[in-house]
C-alpha positions in Angstrom: -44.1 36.4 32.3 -40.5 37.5 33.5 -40.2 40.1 35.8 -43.3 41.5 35.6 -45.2 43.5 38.6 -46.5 41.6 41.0 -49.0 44.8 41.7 -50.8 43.8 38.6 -50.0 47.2 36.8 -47.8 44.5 34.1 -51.0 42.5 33.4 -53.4 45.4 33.3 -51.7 46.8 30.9 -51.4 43.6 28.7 -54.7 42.5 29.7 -56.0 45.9 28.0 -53.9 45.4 25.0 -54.8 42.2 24.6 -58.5 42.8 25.0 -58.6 45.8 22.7 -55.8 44.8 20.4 -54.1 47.4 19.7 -53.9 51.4 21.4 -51.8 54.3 21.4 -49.9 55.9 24.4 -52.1 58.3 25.4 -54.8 56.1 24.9 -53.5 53.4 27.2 -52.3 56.2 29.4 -56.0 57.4 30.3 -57.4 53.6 30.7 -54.3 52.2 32.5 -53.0 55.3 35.0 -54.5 58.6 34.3 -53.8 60.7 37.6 -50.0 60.0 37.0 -47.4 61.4 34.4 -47.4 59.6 30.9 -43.5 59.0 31.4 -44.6 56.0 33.7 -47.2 54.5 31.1 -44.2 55.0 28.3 -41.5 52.9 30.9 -44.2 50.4 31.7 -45.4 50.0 27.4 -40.8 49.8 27.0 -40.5 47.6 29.9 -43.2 45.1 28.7 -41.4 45.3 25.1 -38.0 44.8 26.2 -39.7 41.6 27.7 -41.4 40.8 24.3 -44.8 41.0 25.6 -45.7 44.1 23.4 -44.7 45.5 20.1 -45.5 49.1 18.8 -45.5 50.4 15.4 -45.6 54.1 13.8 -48.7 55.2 12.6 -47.6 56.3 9.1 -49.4 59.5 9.0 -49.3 60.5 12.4 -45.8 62.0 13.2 -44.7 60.0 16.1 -47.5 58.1 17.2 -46.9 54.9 18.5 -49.7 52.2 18.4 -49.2 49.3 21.1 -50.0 45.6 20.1 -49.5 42.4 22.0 -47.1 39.8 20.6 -48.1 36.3 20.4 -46.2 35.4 23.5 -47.4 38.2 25.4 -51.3 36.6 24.3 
């Protein structure tokens, strides 16, 4: 993984995508980091897709709801 956080905030967050396949923002927002702003969950879910880790996809009935996904080199 390139430039990912050391912390381990990077791989929780793909280790909980990969585990549950696929979730959206808010939902990966209240299992990864729920006491701080969503803004930080959205810039760590864009950071680990600019890195091709993660994907996301609009839910077609849903307005703007993003669902999350692992790619197969972030697996």
């Amino acid at each position: 993984m390139t430039n990912t956080d050391a912390g381990g905030g990077d791989r929780l967050a793909l280790a909980v995508l990969t585990q549950y396949r696929m979730g959206t923002t808010q939902q990966l927002h209240r299992v990864l980091a729920p006491r701080v702003r969503i803004e930080q969950t959205r810039r760590r879910l864009a950071k680990l897709r600019a890195e091709g880790l993660v994907d996301r996809v609009t839910l077609p009935q849903a307005g703007r709801l993003r669902a999350w996904f692992p790619t197969a080199y972030g697996v």
